[in-house]
C-alpha positions in Angstrom: -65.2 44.9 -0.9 -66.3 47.9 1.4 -64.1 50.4 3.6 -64.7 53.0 5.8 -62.7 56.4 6.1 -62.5 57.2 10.2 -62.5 60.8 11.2 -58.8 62.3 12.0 -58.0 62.1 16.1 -56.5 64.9 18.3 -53.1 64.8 16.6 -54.6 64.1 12.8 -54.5 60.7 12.2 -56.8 58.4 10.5 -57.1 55.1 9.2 -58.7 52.9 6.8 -61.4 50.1 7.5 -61.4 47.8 4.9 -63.1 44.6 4.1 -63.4 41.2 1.6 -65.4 37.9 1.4 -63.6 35.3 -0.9 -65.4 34.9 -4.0 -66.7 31.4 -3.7 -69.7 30.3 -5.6 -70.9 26.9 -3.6 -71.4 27.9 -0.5 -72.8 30.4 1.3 -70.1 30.4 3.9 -67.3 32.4 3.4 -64.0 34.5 4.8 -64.9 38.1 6.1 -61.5 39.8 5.6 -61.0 42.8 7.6 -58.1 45.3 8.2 -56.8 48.7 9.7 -54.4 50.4 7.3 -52.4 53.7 8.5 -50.2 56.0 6.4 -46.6 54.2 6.3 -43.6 55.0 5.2 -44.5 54.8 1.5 -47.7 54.6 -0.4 -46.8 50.6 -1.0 -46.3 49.6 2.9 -49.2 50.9 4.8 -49.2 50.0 8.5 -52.1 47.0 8.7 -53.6 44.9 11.2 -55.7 42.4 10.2 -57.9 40.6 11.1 -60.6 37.4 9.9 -63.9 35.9 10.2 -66.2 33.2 9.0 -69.6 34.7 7.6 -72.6 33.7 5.9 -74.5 35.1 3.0 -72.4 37.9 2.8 -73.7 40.6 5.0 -71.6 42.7 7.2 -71.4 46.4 8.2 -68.5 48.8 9.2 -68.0 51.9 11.1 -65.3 53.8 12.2 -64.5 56.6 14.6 -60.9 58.4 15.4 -60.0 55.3 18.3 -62.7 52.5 17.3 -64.1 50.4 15.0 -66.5 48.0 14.8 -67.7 45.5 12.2 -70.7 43.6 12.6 -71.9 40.7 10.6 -73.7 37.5 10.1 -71.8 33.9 11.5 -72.0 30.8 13.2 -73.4 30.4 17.0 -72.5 26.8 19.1 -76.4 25.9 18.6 -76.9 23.4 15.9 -80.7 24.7 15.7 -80.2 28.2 14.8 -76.8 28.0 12.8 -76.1 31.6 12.7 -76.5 34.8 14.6 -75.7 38.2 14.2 -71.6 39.3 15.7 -70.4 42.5 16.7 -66.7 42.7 16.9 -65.6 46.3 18.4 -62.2 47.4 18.9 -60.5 50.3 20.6 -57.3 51.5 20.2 -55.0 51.7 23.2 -51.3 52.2 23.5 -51.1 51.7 19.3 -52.8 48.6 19.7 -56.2 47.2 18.9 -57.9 45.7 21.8 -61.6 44.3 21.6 -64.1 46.1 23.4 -67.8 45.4 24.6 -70.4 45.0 23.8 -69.4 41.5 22.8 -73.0 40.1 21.5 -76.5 42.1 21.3 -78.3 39.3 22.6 -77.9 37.3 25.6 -77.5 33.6 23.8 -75.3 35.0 21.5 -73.0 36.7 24.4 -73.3 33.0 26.2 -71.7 31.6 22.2 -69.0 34.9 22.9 -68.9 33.8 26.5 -67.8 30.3 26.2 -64.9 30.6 23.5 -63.0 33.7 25.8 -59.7 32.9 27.3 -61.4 32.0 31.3 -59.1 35.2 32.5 -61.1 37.2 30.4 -64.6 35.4 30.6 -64.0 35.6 34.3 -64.5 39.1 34.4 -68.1 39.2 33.0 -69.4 36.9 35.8 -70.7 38.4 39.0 -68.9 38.0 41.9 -70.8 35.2 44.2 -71.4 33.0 41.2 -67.6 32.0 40.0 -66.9 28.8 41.1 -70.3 27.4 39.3 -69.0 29.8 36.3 -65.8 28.5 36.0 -67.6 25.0 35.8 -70.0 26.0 33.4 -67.0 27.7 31.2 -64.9 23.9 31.4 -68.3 22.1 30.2 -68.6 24.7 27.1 -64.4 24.2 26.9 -64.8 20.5 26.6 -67.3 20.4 24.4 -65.5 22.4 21.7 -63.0 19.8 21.8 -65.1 17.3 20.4 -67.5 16.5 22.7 -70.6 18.1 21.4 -72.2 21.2 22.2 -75.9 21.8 24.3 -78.7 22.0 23.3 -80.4 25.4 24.4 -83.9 24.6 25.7 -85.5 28.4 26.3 -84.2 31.6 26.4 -86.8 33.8 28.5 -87.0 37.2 29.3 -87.6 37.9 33.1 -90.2 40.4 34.4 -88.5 44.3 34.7 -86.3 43.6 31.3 -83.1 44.0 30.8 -82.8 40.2 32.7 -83.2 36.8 31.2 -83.2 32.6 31.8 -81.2 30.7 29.4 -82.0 26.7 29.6 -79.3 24.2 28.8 -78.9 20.5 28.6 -75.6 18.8 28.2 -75.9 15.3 26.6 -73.3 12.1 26.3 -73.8 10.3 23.5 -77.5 10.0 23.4 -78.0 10.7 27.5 -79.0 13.3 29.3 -75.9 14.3 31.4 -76.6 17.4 32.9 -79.4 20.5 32.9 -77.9 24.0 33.5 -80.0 27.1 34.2 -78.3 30.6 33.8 -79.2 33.9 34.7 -77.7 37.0 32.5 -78.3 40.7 33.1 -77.9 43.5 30.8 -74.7 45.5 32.1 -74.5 48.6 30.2 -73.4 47.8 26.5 -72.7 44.5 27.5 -74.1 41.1 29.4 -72.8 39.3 32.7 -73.4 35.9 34.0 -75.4 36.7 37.0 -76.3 33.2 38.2 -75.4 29.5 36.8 -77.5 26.7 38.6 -78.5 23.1 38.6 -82.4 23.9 38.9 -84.5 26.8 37.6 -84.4 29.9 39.9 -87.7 31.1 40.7 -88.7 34.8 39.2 -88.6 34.2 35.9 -91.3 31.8 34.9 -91.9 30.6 30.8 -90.4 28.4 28.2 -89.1 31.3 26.1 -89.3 29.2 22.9 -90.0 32.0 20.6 -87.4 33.9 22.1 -84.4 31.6 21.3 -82.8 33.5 18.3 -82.4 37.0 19.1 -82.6 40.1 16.5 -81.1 39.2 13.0 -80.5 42.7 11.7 -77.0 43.8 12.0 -76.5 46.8 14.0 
């Protein structure tokens, strides 16, 4: 178990960060168990939102502030050939509620993995503005396949000349059959990614195969 104490806000308040994996000895995935516990109105009933995860091997960090917290840690990721990657859930609290906040992933695949399970309100807001419609495809494809049709297979992930830019190769498969090849293009927005560009061939400007590059940093932040 590990908690964190956050620092009192304008009007003295604080809160709690706590966290638990289930003890299980045969596997080394497991339930990450995290909560936000206020003084309530007796020692025995705190206030608590809470909040779960699925993790592997354990590791996981916390930190708190007076309006945020944010617990990183080590989980799955929709590509078969990396199994995990490193997840970085922030939240902010506004209007007494806690509302996730970028930066939803450290490295672009693993914001594409964040990108394709949002809500397509939400996702739609991380997508820049010319490129929707082939989005909005893009984000149905990823939808359908985590109903049972199988995810894609990430060819390269390459880092385009300038930084701060990168190509992400995809190919969609039926069955056994090529079906589709995707090429997206995701910039580096402040804390945070976008989906620049999502196309049916390579865009020029970015040239490379990337395969070293396909699982980003491992160390949690």
């Amino acid at each position: 178990m590990g908690y964190e104490l956050s620092p009192s806000d304008e009007r003295g308040d604080w809160y709690v960060l706590a966290a638990n994996i289930n003890p299980w000895p045969t596997s080394v995935w497991q339930s990450l168990r995290y909560s936000v516990l206020r003084v309530g109105p007796d020692p025995g009933h705190p206030k608590e939102r809470k909040w779960s995860a699925g993790i592997n091997l354990g590791e996981y960090k916390l930190h708190a502030s007076a309006h945020e917290f944010t617990v990183s840690y080590i989980g799955g990721t929709f590509h078969p050939g990396l199994l995990t990657r490193v997840h970085v859930e922030r939240y902010a609290e506004r209007a007494h509620e806690w509302v996730r906040v970028a930066p939803w992933a450290v490295w672009p695949l693993d914001f594409l993995d964040e990108w394709s399970q949002m809500d397509w309100k939400v996702a739609s807001r991380y997508v820049a503005g010319t490129g929707v419609s082939a989005a909005r495809e893009l984000h149905r494809q990823f939808s359908a396949r985590q109903a049972g049709e199988g995810y894609p297979e990430v060819v390269f992930v390459q880092p385009c000349p300038g930084g701060s830019r990168w190509q992400i190769g995809l190919e969609f498969f039926s069955g056994e059959e090529l079906e589709a090849r995707t090429f997206v293009e995701i910039h580096r927005k402040g804390e945070d990614f976008i989906l620049a560009r999502v196309a049916a061939r390579r865009p020029p400007g970015c040239p490379g195969d990337g395969l070293a590059d396909i699982r980003g940093p491992m160390s949690l932040p």
